[in-house]
Structures are given as structure tokens and as C-alpha cells.
C-alpha positions in Angstrom: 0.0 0.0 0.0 1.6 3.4 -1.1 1.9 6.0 1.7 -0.7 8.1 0.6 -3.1 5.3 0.7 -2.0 4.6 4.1 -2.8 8.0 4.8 -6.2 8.4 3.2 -7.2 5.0 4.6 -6.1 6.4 8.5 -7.6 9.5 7.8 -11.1 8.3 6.6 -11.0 5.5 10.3 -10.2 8.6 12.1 -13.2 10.3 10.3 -15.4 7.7 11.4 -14.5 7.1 14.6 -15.1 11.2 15.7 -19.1 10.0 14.3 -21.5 9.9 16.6 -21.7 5.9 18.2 -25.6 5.8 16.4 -24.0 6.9 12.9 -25.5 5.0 10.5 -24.5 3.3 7.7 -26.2 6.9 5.0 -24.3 9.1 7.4 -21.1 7.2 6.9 -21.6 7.6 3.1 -22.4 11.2 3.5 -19.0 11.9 5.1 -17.2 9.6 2.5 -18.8 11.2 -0.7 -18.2 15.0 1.0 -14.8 14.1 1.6 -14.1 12.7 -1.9 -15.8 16.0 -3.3 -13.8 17.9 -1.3 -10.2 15.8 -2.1 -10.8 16.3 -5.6 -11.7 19.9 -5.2 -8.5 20.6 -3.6 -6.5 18.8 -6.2 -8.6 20.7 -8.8 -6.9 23.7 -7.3 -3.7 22.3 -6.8 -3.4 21.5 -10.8 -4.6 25.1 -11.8 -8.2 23.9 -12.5 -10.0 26.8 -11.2 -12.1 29.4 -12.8 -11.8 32.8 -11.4 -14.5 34.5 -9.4 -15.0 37.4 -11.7 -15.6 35.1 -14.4 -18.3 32.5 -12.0 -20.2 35.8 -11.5 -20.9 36.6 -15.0 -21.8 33.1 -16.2 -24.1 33.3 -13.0 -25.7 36.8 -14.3 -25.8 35.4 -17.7 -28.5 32.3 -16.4 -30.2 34.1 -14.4 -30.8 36.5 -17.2 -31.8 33.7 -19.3 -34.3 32.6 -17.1 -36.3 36.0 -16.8 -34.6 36.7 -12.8 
């Protein structure tokens, strides 16, 4: 097992042992699908894979114009 796996694997145990002792088994998926959001967000950024702010806004102003808001 690489190191990072090792890591991950420690991380995500240490994540479910802070849940609450009547977790059940959709809160446990909850936390694992927010945390893989949230890994691949970060290498997102990491890689340069971001779309600046300025440029979210206008796309935003541009749907909600299209959609009579």
C-alpha cells in the first residue's frame, strides 16, 4: 500500500471514529462522498483547475438572465 493510501485509509478511520456511536451506515456515506468531493476539489486547485471569481459571476448573471430573474 503506497503511503498516501496509508494515509487516506487512516484519515477516513479517524473520520469515522469522531461520528456519533448511532452513525448509520447513509451518514457514513455522506461523510465519505463529501470528503471525496472535497479531495478532488483541492487537487482541482492544486493543478490550476479553477475558474476565477469574476468570471463564475458573470456566467451566473448570464443564467439568471436567461431565465427571466
Amino acid at each position: 500500500m503506497t503511503e498516501l493510501a496509508a494515509t487516506t485509509k487512516q484519515d477516513i478511520l479517524e473520520m469515522i471514529e469522531r461520528m456519533l456511536d448511532d452513525a448509520t451506515v447513509d451518514d457514513v456515506m455522506y461523510a465519505l462522498y463529501v470528503r471525496a468531493a472535497v479531495d478532488r476539489g483541492i487537487a482541482d486547485s492544486k493543478a490550476g483547475r479553477t475558474i476565477p471569481h469574476e468570471e463564475v459571476m458573470k456566467e451566473v448573471a448570464r443564467w439568471r438572465q436567461s431565465s427571466g430573474r
